[in-house]
C-alpha positions in Angstrom: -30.7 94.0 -144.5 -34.1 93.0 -144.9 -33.1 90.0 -147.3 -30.4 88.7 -144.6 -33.3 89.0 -141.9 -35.7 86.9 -144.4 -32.8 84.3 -145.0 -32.0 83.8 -140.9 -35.6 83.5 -140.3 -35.8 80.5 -143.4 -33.1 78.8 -142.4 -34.2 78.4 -138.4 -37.9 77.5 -139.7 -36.5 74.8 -141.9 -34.1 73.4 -139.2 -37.1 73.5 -136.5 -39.3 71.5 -139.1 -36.6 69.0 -139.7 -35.9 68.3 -136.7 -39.4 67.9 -135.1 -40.0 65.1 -137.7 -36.8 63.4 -137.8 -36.3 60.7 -135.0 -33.3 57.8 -135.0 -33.8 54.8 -133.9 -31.7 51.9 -133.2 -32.0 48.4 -132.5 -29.8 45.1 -131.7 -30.2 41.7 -132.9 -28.3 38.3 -134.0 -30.2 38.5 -137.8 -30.1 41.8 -140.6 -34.4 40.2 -140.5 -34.6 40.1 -136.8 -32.8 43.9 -136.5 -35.0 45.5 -139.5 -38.1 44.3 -137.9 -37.4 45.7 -134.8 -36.9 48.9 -136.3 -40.3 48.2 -138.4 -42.1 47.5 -135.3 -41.1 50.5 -133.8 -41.7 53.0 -136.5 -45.3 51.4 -137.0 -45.5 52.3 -133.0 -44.5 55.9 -133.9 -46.6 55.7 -137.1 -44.0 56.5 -139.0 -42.3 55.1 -141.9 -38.3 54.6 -141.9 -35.4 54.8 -143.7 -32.0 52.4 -142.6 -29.1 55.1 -142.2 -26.6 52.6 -140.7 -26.5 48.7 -140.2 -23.2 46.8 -138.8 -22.9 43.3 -138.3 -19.9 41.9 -135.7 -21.2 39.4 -133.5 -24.5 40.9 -133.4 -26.1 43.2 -135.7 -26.7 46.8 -134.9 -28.8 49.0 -137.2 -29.9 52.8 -137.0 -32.9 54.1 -138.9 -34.4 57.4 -139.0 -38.2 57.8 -138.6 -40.3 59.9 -141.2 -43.8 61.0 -141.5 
């Protein structure tokens, strides 16, 4: 019993970490450039670093990123 209390108490401390430091963001732009330096300008705001999860390009180009310390 003791070892299932330890392993419930791990699991919602790791997903409270993870989630307090991860943060999407998106942005919108007519260039891959011109979208990936929105999302840099916004993670320096946060001062953060990023990582691209996601990037379609239609008639615009539409990129997610997620923000990391």
């Amino acid at each position: 019993m003791k070892n299932i209390k330890t392993f419930v108490v791990v699991a919602v401390l790791a997903l409270i970490s993870s989630s307090t430091f991860a943060q999407n963001v998106t942005a919108t732009a007519s260039t891959l450039d011109a979208a990936e330096a929105q999302i840099a300008a916004k993670a320096k705001l946060a001062g953060a670093g990023y990582s691209i999860t996601e990037a379609y390009a239609g008639n615009q180009v539409h990129m997610t990123a997620r923000l990391t310390k």
